[in-house]
Each structure stands twice: as C-alpha cells, then as structure tokens.
KOLTOR-662725 format. One record per residue (C-alpha): residue number from 1; residue in one letter; x, y, z. Coordinates in steps of 0.05 Angstrom, whole numbers, padded with zeros to 5 digits, m for minus. Example, Ala and Ser with C-alpha at 12.3 -4.5 7.8 and 13.67 -1.06 7.14 Angstrom:
BEGIN
1	A	00246	m00090	00156;
2	S	00273	m00021	00143;
This chain:
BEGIN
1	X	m01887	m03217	m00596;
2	X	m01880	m03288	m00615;
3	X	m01827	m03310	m00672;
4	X	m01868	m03308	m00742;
5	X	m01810	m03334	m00787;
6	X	m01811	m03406	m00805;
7	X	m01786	m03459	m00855;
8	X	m01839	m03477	m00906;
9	X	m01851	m03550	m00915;
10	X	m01799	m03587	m00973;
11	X	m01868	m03595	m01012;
12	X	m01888	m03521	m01014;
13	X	m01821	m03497	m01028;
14	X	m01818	m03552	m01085;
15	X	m01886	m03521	m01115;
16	X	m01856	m03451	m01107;
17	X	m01789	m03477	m01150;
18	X	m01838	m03507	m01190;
19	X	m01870	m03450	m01220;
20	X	m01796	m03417	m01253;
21	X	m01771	m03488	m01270;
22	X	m01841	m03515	m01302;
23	X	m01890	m03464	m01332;
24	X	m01923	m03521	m01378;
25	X	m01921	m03582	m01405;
26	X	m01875	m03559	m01454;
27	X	m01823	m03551	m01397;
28	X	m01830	m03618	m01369;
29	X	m01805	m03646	m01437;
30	X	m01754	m03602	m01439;
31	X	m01733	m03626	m01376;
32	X	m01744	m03697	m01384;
33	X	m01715	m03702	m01458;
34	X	m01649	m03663	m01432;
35	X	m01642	m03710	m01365;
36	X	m01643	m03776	m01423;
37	X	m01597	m03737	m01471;
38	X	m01548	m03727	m01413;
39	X	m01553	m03798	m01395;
40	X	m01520	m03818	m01457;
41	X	m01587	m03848	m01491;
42	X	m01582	m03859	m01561;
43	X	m01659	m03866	m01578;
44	X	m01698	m03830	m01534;
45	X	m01784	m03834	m01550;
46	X	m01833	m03785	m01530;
47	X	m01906	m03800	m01513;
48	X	m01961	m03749	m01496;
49	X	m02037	m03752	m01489;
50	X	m02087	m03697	m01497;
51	X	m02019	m03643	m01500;
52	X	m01985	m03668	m01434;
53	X	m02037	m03652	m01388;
54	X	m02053	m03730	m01376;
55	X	m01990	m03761	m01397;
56	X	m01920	m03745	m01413;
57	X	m01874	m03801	m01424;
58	X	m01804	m03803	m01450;
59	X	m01766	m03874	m01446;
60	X	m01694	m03878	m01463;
61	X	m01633	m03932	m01469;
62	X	m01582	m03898	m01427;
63	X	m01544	m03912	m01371;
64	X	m01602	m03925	m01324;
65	X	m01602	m03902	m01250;
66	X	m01584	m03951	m01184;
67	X	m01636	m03952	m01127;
68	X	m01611	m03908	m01086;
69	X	m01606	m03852	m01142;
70	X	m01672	m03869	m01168;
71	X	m01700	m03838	m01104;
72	X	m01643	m03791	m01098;
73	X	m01660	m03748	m01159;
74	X	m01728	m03726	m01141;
75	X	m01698	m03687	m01073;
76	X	m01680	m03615	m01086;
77	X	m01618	m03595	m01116;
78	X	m01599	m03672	m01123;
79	X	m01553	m03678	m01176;
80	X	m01491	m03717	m01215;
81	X	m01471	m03654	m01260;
82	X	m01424	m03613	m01223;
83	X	m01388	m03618	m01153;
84	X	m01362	m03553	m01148;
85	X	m01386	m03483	m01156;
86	X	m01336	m03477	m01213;
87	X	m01357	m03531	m01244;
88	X	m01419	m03481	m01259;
89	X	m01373	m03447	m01311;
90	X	m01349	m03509	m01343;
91	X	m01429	m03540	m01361;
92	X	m01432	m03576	m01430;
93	X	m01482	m03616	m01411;
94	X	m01555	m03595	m01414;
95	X	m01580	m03596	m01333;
96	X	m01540	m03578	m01273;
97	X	m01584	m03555	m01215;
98	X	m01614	m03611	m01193;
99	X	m01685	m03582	m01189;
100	X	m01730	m03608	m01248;
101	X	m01743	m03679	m01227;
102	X	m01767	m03645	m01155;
103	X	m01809	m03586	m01188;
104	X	m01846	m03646	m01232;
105	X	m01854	m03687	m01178;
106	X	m01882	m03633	m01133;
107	X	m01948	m03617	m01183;
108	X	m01950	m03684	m01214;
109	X	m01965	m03758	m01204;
110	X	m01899	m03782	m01225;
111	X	m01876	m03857	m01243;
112	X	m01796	m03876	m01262;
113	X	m01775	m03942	m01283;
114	X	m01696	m03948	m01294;
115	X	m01643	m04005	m01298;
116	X	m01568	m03995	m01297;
117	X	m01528	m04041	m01357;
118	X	m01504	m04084	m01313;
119	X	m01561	m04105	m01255;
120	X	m01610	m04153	m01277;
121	X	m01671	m04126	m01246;
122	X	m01696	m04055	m01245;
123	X	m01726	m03999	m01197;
124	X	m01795	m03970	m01188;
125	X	m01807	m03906	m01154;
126	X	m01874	m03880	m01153;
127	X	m01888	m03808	m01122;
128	X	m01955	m03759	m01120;
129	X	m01956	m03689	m01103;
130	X	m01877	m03698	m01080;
131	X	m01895	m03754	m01028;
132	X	m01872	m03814	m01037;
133	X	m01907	m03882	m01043;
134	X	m01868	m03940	m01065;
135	X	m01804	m03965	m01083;
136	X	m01802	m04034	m01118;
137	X	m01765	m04076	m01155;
138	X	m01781	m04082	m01232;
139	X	m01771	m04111	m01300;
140	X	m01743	m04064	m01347;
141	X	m01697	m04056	m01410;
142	X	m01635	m04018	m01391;
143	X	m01644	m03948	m01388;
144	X	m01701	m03897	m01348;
145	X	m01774	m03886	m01372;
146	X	m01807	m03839	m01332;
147	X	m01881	m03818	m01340;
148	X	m01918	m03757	m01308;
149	X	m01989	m03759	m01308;
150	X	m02039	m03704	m01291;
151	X	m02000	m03639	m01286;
152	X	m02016	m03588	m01234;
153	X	m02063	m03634	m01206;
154	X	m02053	m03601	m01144;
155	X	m02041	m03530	m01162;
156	X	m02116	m03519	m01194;
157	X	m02099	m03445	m01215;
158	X	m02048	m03463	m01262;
159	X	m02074	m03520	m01295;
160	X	m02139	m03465	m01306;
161	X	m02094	m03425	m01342;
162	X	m02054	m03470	m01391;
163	X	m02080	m03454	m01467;
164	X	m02117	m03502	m01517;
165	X	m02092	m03570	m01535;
166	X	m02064	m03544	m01599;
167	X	m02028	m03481	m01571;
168	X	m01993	m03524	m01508;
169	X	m01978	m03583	m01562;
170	X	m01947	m03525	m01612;
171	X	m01901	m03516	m01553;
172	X	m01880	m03584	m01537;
173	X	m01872	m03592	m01611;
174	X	m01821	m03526	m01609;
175	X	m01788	m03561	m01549;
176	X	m01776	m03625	m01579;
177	X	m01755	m03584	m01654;
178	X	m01704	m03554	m01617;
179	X	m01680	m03614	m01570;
180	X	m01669	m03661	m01644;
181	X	m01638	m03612	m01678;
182	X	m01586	m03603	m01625;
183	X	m01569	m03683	m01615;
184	X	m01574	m03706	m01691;
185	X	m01533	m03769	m01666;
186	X	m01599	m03793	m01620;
187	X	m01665	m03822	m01652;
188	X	m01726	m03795	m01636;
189	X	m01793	m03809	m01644;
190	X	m01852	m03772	m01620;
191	X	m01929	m03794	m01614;
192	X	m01992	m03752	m01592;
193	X	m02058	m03788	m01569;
194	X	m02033	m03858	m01601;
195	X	m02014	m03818	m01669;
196	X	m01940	m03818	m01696;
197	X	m01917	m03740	m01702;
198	X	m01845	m03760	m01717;
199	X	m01791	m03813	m01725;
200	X	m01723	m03788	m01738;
201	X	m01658	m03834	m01745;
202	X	m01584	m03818	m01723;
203	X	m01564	m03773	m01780;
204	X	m01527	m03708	m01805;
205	X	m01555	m03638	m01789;
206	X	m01589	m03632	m01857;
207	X	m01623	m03690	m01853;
208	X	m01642	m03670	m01795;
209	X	m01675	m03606	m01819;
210	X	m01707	m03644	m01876;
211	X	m01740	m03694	m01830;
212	X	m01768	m03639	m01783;
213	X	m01788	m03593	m01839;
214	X	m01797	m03628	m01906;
215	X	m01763	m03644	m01967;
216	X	m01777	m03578	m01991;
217	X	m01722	m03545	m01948;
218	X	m01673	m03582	m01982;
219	X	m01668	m03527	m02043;
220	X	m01679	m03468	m01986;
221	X	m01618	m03473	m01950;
222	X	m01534	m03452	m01955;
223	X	m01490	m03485	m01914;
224	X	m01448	m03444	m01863;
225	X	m01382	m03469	m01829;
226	X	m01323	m03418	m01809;
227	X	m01275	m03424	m01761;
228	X	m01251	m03360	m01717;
229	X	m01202	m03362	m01660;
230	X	m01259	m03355	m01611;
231	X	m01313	m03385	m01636;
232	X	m01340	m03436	m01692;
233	X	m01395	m03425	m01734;
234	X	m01440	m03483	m01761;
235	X	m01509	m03494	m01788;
236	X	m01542	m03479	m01842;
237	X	m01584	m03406	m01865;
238	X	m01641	m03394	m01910;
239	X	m01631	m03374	m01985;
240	X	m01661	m03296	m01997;
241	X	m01725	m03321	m02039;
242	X	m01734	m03376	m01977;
243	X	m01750	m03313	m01931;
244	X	m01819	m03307	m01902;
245	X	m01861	m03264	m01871;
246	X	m01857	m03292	m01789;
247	X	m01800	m03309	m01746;
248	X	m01811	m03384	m01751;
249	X	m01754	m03430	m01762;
250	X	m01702	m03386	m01729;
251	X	m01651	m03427	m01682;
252	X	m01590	m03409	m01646;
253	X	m01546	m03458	m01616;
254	X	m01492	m03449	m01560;
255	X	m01455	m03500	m01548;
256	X	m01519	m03548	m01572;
257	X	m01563	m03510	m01518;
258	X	m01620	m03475	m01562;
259	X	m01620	m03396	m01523;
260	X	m01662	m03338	m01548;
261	X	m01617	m03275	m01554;
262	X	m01653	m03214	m01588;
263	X	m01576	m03182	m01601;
264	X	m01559	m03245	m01640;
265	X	m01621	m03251	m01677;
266	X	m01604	m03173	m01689;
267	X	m01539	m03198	m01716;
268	X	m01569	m03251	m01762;
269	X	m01620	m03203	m01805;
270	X	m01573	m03142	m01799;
271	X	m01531	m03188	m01857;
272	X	m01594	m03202	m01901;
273	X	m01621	m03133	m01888;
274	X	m01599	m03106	m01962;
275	X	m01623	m03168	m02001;
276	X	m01686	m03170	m01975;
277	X	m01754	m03141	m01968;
278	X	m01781	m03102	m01909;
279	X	m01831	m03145	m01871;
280	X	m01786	m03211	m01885;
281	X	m01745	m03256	m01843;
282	X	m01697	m03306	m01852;
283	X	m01695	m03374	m01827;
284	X	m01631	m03399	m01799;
285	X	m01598	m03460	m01755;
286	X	m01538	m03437	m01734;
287	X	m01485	m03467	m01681;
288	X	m01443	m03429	m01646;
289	X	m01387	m03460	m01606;
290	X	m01341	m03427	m01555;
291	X	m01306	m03441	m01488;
292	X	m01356	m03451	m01432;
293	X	m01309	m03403	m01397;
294	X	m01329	m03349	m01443;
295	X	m01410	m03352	m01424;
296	X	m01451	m03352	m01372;
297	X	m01513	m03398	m01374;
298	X	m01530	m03397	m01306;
299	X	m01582	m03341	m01311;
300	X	m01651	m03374	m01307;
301	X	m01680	m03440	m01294;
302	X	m01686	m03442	m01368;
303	X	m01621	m03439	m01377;
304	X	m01639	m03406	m01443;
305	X	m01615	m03339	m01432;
306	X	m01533	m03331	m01439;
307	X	m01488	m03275	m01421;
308	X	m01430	m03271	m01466;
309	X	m01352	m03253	m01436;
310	X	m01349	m03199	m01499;
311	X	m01417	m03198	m01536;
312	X	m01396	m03150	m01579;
313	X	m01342	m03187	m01609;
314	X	m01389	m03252	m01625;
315	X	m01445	m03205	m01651;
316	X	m01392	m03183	m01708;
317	X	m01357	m03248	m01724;
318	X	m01434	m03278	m01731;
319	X	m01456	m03220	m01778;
320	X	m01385	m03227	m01819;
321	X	m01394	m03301	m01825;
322	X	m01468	m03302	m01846;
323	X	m01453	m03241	m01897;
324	X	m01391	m03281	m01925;
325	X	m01438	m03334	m01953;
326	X	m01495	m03294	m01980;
327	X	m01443	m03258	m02021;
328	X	m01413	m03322	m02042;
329	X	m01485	m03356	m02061;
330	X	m01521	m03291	m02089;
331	X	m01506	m03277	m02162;
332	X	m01517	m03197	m02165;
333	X	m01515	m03176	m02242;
334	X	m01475	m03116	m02273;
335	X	m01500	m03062	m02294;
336	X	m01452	m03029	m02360;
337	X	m01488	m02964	m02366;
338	X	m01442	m02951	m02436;
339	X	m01476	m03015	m02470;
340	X	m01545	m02994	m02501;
341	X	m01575	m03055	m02455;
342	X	m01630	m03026	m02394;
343	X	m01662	m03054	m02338;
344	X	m01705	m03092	m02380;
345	X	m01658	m03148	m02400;
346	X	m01646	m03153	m02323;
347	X	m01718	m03143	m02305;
348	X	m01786	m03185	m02325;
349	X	m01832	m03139	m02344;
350	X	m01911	m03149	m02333;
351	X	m01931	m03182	m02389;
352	X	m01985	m03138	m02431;
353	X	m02056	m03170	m02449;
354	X	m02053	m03199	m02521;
355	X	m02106	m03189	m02562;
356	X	m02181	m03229	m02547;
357	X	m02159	m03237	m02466;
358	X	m02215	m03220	m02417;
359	X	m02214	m03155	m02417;
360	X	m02231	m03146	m02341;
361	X	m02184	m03206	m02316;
362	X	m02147	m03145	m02287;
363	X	m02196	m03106	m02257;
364	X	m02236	m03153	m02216;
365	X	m02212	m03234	m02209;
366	X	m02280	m03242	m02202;
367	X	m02313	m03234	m02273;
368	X	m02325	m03288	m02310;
369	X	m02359	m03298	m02379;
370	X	m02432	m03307	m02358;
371	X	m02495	m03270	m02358;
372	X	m02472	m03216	m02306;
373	X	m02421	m03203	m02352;
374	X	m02470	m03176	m02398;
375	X	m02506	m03139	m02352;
376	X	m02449	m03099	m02341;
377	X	m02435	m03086	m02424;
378	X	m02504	m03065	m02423;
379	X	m02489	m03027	m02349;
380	X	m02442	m02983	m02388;
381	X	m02484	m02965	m02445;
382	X	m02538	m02940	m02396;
383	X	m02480	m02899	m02361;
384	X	m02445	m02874	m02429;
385	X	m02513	m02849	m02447;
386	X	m02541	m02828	m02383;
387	X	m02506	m02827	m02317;
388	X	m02514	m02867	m02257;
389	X	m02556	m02803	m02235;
390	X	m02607	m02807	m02287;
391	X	m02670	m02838	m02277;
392	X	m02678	m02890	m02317;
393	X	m02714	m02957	m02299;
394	X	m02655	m02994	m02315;
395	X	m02599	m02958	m02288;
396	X	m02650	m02962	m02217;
397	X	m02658	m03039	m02235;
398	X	m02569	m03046	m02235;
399	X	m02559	m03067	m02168;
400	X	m02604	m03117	m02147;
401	X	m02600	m03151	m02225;
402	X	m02525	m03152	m02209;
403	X	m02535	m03169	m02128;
404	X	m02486	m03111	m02114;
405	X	m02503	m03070	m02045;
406	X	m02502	m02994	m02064;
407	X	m02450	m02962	m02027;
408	X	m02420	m02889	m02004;
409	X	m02406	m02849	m02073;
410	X	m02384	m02784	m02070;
411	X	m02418	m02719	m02075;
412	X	m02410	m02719	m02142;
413	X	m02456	m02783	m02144;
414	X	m02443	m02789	m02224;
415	X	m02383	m02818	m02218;
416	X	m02388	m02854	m02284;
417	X	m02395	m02791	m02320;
418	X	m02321	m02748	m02334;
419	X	m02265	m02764	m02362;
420	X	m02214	m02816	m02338;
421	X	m02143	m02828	m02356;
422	X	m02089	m02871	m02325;
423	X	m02027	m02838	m02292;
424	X	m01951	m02875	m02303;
425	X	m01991	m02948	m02305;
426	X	m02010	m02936	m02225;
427	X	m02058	m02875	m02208;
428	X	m02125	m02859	m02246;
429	X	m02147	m02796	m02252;
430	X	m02231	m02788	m02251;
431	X	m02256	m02722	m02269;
432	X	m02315	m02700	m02231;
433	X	m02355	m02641	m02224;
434	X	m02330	m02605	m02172;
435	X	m02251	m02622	m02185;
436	X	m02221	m02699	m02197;
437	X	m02202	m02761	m02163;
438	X	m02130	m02796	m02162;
439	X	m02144	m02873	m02144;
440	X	m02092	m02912	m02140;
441	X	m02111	m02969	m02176;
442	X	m02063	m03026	m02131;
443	X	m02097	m03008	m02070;
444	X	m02163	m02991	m02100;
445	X	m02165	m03074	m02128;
446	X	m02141	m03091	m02056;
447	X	m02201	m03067	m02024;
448	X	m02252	m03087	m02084;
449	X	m02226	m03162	m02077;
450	X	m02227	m03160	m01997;
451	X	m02302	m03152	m01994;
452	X	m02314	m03195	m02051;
453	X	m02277	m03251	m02004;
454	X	m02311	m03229	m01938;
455	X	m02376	m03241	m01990;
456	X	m02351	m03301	m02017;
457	X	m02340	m03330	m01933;
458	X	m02399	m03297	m01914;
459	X	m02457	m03320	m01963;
460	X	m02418	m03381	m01979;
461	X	m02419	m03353	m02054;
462	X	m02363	m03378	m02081;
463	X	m02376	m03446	m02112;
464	X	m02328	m03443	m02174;
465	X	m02271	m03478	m02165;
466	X	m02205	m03495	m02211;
467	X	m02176	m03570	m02201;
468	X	m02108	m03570	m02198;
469	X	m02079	m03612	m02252;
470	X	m02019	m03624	m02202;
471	X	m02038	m03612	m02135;
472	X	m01994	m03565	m02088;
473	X	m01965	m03604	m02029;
474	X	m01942	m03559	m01965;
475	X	m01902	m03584	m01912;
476	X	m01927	m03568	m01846;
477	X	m01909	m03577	m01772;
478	X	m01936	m03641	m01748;
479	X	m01965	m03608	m01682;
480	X	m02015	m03579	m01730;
481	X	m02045	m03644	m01750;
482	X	m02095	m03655	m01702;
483	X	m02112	m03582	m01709;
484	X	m02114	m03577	m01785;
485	X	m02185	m03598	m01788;
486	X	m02217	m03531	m01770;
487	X	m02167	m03493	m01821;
488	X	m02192	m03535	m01876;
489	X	m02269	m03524	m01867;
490	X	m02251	m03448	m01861;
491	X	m02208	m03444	m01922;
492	X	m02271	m03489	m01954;
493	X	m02309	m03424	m01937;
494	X	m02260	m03383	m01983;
495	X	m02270	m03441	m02044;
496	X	m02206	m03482	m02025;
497	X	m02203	m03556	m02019;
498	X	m02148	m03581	m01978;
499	X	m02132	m03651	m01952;
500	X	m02080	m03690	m01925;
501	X	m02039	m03746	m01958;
502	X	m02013	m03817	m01921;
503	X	m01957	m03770	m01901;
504	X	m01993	m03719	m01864;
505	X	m01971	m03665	m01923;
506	X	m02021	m03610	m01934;
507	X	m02041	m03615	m02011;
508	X	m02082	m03568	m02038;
509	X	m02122	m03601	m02095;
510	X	m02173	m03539	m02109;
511	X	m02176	m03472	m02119;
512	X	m02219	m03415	m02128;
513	X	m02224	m03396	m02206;
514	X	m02207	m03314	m02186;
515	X	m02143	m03343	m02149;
516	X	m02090	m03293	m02202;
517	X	m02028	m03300	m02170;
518	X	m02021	m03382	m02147;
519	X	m01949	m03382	m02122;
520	X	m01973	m03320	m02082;
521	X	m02029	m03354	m02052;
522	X	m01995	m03425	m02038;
523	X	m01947	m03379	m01996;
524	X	m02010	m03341	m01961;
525	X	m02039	m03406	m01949;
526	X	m01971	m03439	m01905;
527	X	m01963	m03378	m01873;
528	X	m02035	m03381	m01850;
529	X	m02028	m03459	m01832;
530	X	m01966	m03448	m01792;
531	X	m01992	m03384	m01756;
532	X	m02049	m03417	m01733;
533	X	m02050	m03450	m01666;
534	X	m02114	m03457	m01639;
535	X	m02194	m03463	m01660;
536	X	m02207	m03397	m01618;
537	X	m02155	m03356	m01652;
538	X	m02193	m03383	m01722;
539	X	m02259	m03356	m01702;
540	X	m02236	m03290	m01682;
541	X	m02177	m03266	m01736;
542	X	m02176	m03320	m01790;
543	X	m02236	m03292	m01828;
544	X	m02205	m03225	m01836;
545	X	m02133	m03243	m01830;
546	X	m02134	m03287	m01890;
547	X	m02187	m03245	m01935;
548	X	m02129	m03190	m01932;
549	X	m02081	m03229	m01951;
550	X	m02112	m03261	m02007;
551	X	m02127	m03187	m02030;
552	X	m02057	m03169	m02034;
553	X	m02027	m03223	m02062;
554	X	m02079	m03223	m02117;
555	X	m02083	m03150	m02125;
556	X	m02050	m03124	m02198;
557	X	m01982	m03097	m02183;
558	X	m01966	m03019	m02200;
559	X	m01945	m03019	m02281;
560	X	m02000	m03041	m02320;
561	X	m02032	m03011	m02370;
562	X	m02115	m03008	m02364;
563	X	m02164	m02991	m02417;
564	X	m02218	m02940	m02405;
565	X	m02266	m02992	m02384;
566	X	m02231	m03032	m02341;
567	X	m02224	m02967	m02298;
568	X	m02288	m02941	m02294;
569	X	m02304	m03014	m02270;
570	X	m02262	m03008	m02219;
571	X	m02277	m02944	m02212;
572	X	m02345	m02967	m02199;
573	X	m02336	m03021	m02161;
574	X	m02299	m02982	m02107;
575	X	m02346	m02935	m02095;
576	X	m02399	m02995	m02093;
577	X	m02356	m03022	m02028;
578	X	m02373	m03008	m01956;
579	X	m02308	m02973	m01945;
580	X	m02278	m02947	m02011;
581	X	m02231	m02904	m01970;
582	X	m02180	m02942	m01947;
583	X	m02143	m03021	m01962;
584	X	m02157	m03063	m01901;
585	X	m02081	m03046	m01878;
586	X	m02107	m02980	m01874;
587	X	m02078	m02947	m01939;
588	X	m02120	m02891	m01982;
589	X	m02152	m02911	m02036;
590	X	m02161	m02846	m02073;
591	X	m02151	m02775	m02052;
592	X	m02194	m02722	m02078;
593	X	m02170	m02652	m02102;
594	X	m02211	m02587	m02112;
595	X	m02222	m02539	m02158;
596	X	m02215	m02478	m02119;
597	X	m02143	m02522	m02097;
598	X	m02128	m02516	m02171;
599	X	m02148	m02452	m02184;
600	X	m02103	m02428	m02123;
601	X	m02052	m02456	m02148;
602	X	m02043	m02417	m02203;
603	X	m02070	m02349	m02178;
C-alpha cells in the first residue's frame, strides 16, 4: 500500500489556522488594532466599508516595519514578541504567535504600506489568497497602514454565513470598545461607509467611558482603585439605580487584555446581589493587574480566555474590593423602631387620585375624554340595570359602537352583574354565580394594555401623541446608527417619534398620550435600541418584545386603591381580550374558586 500521509500546502494550512484565529471581521480588527498598539502607535484610525466585508483599514504612526519584515510577518508563526518559550509566561503585550497577519492574508486580498522613522522611502507588499504579488517601494508617513479587502473571498462557505451588516458591525464596534478602553493614552477614530462613528483623544479612563458611551455615564459611575499584595484593582463600576436589565457594558481587564471569565463576572454581581433587583445587572470597567507569572493567556487564539495561578484567591479580593465601595457610596437609612416614625417617612407612597382626576387614568392608559368615553357611562347604566346577558338592543349594539372584539367570558357570561370589592389595594374579588373570581389587578392591566399596543401597531390606531416640552435624548452605540432607521419607523408604529440630532443622540421628541410611567418607558425604549442588532431580528421579536414591555412598565403597581367602577372596567376589559388568562410573561390573571370549594371547606 502506497504512503497516504502528506504535508498540506503553506496556503491550506494557513486557511485551516485561519478559521480559530479569524471567525469575522470583527477578528481581523482585533488583530490589526493590537499589531498597531504593540507597535507603539499613538493614533491609530480605523476604516471599514459595508461591516468589513469589502474593506478593513487601520493606519497607524508607529515604528513602521523594514523590507525584509514587511514580508516577513505574513509567514506563519513570524514574529518579534517573544524568543523563548518562557517568554510565553512573561507576555504584556497584546500578540505573540505570529499567526494573524498569515490567517488574514490566507482568505483575504491584503495590501501593507509601512515606513520605519528613520528611512526615507517606504515598502509595499501586496498579497491575495496568501500568494504573493509585489513588493515595491513607496511613499508613506512613518508608521504601517494595512488594508484587507474582500474577506473570505476564497473560502465561499464562510463568507455565506457571516450575519447582517448591522450584527458583524455591532461586533467590530465591541472590538474596537474594548481595544480604546484598554489604551486611553492612543487616539482613535473610527469611520463606517465614509461616516465618522468615533474620534477619541489621548485621555483618562473616564473620559474615556464618556466618549464611548455618553455624557450621561458621568453621574452612573463610582470609582474603584485598591491595592492588594497580589493584585491591583482599577476602573470604574456602575451606581445601583445605573443597573439594567442586559449584560451590556460589562468589561474585565487583565493586564489591559479585555478576557471573558464567567467566575469573575460571578464575582462582580455576587457584591451587588443584595442592593439590587432580580433580573438586573451591573455595568462595570474594571482592571485587574497581576504578575504575568501568575496567569496563563496562552489558551486560545483569542487569547481571551485566562487561567489564573489561584483563582480562588482573585475571585475574593475582586468581590471584597467591589463590595468595599458600594458600602462606602450607598447611604442605607436607620430604622429606630422605639421612635413613633414608619416606613412611610422612608418610603414614597403612591400618590392617591385627588378629587376631579380621570377617574379611569388607572384602569386603562387608554381612555381619554371623548365620545367613547360616554359610551361607556352609558355602557354601565345598561349593565347596572340589565346585565351584559340581557337582551337589550343596546347592550347587543356595545361592541361594535365601541370597536371592541368580543372575547372569551366565563361561564358565568354576566360578569358585570355581582358584587366586587378590592382585596389589600392588589386582588379584586368578582362575585359570580357559580362562586367568585380573584383578579389580580397588576397583571390583569398588563395584559389589557398589551393588546391595546398589539392594536395600536397593528391597525396603526394610535394617532394621539404628547410633544415633549423637553425632548429625551438617549445615548446610543454608534454601530447602531446606520441601523437606527428601521427602529424608528417601528416605534412610529407604537405612536413614538424619534430622531437623531447633529450628534447622532437618539432624542425622543413624541410620545403616545397613554405613555403613564415616562422614565419607565425612556428606559424600555434604550434597552430596546441597544438590544437590537439587525432588521431581521425587528420583524420577528420587536413587535411583541416591545408591546410587553411597554405593558409592564405602564401597568399600575400593587397598592392602589380603585373605585367600583374602575374595576368592573377592567374587569370588563379583560374578559373582552383574546387571552384574559395569562400576562404575556405567562402570569395568571385571575383564578377562579367554587362554591362547592367553599362549601367544603367548611363542612
């Protein structure tokens, strides 16, 4: 039998390394940015057309490459990082392995253009598909600019499976996020498809923070800064009424190499667990540094994974130093339970109606003072007098008059008729014939005002609109600009009118009239923005996604007081919805209880 084992070609092998060291665009500016950042570079800019899969371009000023290592660095495992295998354990810069510039060149058509401080003229090196085609000389400013054009040109199947513009440009953006942050002492400036993202100058980490994320963070944040003997703690974490309701914004810095470590996340919201919410998250920027002799970074191309000499150890000195400034920022009130003082001088209280308010503002954020609201005065008469089950021409003539669609009722089918009372300001009690309902009236107003906003997107019915007197600005990731577009014209749908101002903030100038709780919804609405990553992921969740959302936040809280009317309207409007059973998160609604349950009870 002949010998069947052979050495694959340097251009195979260099696709194969390709596909750990450079999943996406995102990972060639990873690459590239670290390769500049290593080369001492002070300003370093990034250019990218239609999300890196024509052009990715990063130019910086440092030291520049000589002609012979301007062809050197594209050959595998071609590097000026280490010279020794325990040099591996010593890394502070960002690359060591000397494979990046081959992967890119091996799926790419790849140009570099570099020019040491001191030589006069430049190099050229031109390669395609990891064969190369010229070397000349060139006129350049000091320093290497090195452009890759049409990724995976030559490997078909995975440039068929890279994502939308908007979701592979979300994760360039993440790359470079994390990249500045890291090097605040190196401008950078960023453009997509001839449009200015960002521009940040040399400056200090919170400046930093404030140019990637806004102004706004400014009044968000708590410093951090403790010194251990084996390992320093820097950064900055997120005040407890700055936490949100997604992971976003979370960084952790070894050594000014961004990882991703699950057990140090762990760490993080183990020491806001107490203060906050369940469902919330914290945001944080926090730097870590230790002796590279005390990690392990060589675990994947990525180099974003770390192994830790004693993990344990840096998972408690993280959680002590992170819980030693919440306790020194948070003011937690005493409680003297001898003083005649309660809860209520510590607590707001729901403010109660005063007298001539809309009665029904609670009930349904919907009613307004027109004609439909007296059809439903005179909709109560009819049922005070006669039931929804009599037969009356006008109590027949209610829901097309009031363009309501009749829904499922119970067997009871008068379910205006009985007695109702309210239960500790959160349950209502419904008598009915064969026993009574509980509702509870938070998640009963949940599901009332979710299909009144799947109407309201649906049938385009909501036309009324409040002006903001000042508008609401939101600061937003600048990958989401060329995407924001499609939000708008779907929010439009919900009777929002966004825009965006010469500084590419999101500012909300109108408002549905129903919208109850604003500083709720402004909060819905940037979650929503920053969530969103793509015009497919709009058409298939966004509808839905936000009309829940809007529902809760706007739904009355447990704790206030309803008259009788406003809960047979609600009362009444559940049982008018398609699914008065449950919220959209799935929660009951009401529960139902028997007689012969009763009567069991006390036999």
């Amino acid at each position: 039998m002949s010998d069947i084992i052979q050495l694959l070609p340097d251009s195979i092998a260099n696709q194969i390394a390709a596909g750990e060291v450079i999943q996406r665009p995102s990972s060639v500016v990873k690459e590239l940015i670290e390769n500049s950042i290593d080369a001492g570079a002070s300003e370093i800019v990034l250019v990218i057309k239609e999300a890196g899969k024509v052009l990715i371009q990063v130019s910086d000023n440092g030291i520049g490459m000589s002609e012979t290592d301007a062809r050197m660095c594209f050959e595998r495992h071609a590097t000026s990082k280490i010279q020794s295998a325990n040099d591996i354990f010593k890394i502070r810069t960002k690359g060591f392995r000397g494979e990046a510039l081959a992967s890119i060149a091996a799926i790419a058509h790849v140009e570099l253009i570099t020019r040491q401080e001191q030589k006069d003229i430049g190099t050229k090196v031109v390669l395609i598909g990891s064969k190369f085609k010229s070397q000349t000389a060139s006129q350049t400013e000091k320093g290497t600019k090195i452009s890759v054009k049409n990724l995976f040109f030559n490997v078909p199947a995975r440039r068929k499976f890279l994502k939308s513009d908007s979701v592979e440009l979300k994760h360039i953006n993440d790359e470079f996020i994390r990249l500045a942050l890291a090097h605040t002492d190196i401008s950078f400036s960023f453009y997509h498809n001839g449009k200015e993202l960002y521009r940040l100058v040399k400056s200090s980490l919170k400046s930093r923070i404030l140019g990637l994320f806004g102004r706004g963070y400014e009044s968000k944040i708590l410093p951090i800064a403790e010194e251990m003997e084996v390992l320093k703690v820097d950064g900055f974490i997120g005040k407890l009424d700055a936490c949100r309701k997604s992971r976003t914004n979370q960084f952790i810095f070894v050594n000014n190499r961004f990882i991703k470590s699950s057990y140090l996340n762990h760490a993080i919201f183990s020491s806001y667990e107490e203060y906050i919410e369940k469902g919330q998250y914290p945001i944080y920027f926090i730097f870590l540094d230790i002796d590279p002799d005390k990690i392990d970074i060589n675990i994947h191309p990525t180099k974003q994974e770390i192994k830790f000499e004693d993990e344990r150890l840096i998972y408690s000195y993280l959680r002590v130093a992170i819980k030693h400034v919440i306790g020194k920022f948070t003011y937690k009130p005493s409680l003297d339970f001898e003083s005649e003082s309660t809860l209520d001088t510590l607590v707001e209280r729901p403010k109660r109606k005063t007298e001539g308010s809309r009665s029904f503002d609670f009930v349904s954020s919907k009613i307004k003072p027109n004609k439909n609201r007296d059809e439903w005065e005179k909709a109560f008469e009819i049922v005070e007098n006669k039931g929804v089950s009599g037969r009356d021409s006008d109590v027949q003539e209610l829901p097309s008059r009031l363009n309501i669609k009749m829904g499922r009722t119970l067997e009871d089918s008068t379910i205006m008729e009985g007695k109702v009372f309210q239960l500790h300001n959160a349950y209502i009690l419904k008598e009915v014939k064969s026993g009574f309902i509980l509702i509870d009236q938070k998640n009963a107003h949940e599901r009332v005002l979710f299909e009144e906003y799947m109407d309201d997107y649906n049938f385009g019915k909501n036309s009324n609109r409040e002006r903001l007197l000042f508008p609401q600005l939101i600061e937003v990731d600048k990958s989401k600009i060329d995407f924001i577009d499609s939000v708008f014209k779907e929010l439009e749908k919900f009777g929002f009118k966004l825009e965006l101002d010469i500084e590419n903030n999101v500012c909300i100038k109108e408002i549905p009239i129903n919208v109850i709780d604003k500083k709720g919804v402004f909060q819905v609405l940037q979650e929503i923005i920053e969530n969103s990553n793509s015009t497919l992921e709009l058409e298939s969740y966004f509808k839905e996604d936000f009309a829940k959302r809007l529902a809760k936040v706007n739904a009355r809280k447990k704790g206030e007081s309803l008259t009788e009317e406003e809960m047979k309207y609600l009362i009444d409007k559940l049982f008018n919805c398609s699914n008065p059973y449950n919220t959209p998160g799935g929660k009951k609604c009401f529960v139902k209880i028997e007689m012969d349950e009763i009567i069991n009870r006390f036999s």
